[in-house]
C-alpha positions in Angstrom: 94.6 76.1 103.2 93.2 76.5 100.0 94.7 74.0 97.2 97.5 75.5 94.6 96.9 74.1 91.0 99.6 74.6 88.6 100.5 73.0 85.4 102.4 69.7 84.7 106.2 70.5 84.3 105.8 73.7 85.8 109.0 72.9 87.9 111.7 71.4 85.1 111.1 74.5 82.3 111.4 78.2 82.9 108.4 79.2 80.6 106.2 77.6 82.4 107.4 79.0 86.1 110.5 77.2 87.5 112.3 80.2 89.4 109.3 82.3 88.1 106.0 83.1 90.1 103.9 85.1 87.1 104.2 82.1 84.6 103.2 79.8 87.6 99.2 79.3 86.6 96.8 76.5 85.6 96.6 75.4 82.0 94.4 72.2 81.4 96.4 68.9 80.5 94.8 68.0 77.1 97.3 65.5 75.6 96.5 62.1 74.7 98.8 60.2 77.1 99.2 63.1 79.8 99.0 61.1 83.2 97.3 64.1 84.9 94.5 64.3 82.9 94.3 60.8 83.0 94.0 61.0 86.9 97.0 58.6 87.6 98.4 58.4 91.0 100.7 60.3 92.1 100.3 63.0 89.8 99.1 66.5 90.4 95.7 67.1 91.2 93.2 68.2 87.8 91.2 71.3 89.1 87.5 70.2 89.7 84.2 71.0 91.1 84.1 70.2 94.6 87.3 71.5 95.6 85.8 75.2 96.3 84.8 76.1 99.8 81.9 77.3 100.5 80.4 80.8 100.2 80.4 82.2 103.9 84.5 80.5 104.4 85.7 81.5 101.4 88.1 84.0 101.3 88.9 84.4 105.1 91.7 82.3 107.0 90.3 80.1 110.4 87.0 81.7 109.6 88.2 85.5 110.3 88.5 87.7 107.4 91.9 89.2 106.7 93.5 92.3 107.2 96.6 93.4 106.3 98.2 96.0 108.9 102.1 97.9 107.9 101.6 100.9 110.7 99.8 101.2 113.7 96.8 103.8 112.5 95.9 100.6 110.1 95.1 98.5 113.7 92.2 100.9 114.1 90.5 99.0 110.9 90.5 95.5 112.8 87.5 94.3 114.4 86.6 91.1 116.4 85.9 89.2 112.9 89.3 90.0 111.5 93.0 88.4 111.6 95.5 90.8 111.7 98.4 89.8 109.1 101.5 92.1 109.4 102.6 93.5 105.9 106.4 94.2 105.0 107.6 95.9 108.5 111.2 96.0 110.0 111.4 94.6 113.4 111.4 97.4 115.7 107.8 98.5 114.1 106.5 94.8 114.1 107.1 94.2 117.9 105.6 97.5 118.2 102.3 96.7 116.1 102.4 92.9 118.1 102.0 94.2 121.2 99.3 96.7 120.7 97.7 93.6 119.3 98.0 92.0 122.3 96.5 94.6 123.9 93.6 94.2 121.9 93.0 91.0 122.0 92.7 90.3 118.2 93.6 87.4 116.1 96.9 87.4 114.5 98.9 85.2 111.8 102.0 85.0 110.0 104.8 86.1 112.8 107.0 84.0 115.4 106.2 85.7 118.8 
């Protein structure tokens, strides 16, 4: 799992994202006694080189690439190389869409079956 970089204080203000997803980003620590940028322990991590994955991994979970499937006509888009993630479904339609996974043997994430 990739690694989530957000900015110090992010979770004690609500401008900068408590409660508040779209204000959640990464804003480099700049101060002159900010622990994080002085890389103190136990502190959040400081984005960096190094920390990217590589070119054929990135982007794809346990080394499959992605799909997202909310009906059963979007199954015919997965292939051997994919995982299948289930989008906003109710239940009846996600047991459905799980067990014509099953059936085709693909890769699936993100459900409790």
């Amino acid at each position: 799992m990739a690694k989530i970089f957000l900015r110090r204080n992010w979770n004690k203000y609500k401008r900068l994202g408590l409660r508040n997803k779209k204000k959640q980003v990464w804003r480099k620590p700049k101060g002159i006694h900010n622990k994080m940028r002085e890389n103190r322990r136990g502190y959040s991590a400081i984005v960096r080189i190094g920390y990217r994955k590589g070119r054929k991994n990135r982007g794809r979970i346990e080394g499959f690439i992605p799909v997202v499937v909310r009906n059963l006509s979007d199954l015919s888009n997965v292939g051997n190389d994919n995982i299948v993630i289930i989008g906003k479904v109710g239940k009846k339609k996600r047991q459905i869409i799980l067990d014509k996974i099953k059936e085709l043997n693909a890769h699936s994430i993100g459900h409790r079956s």
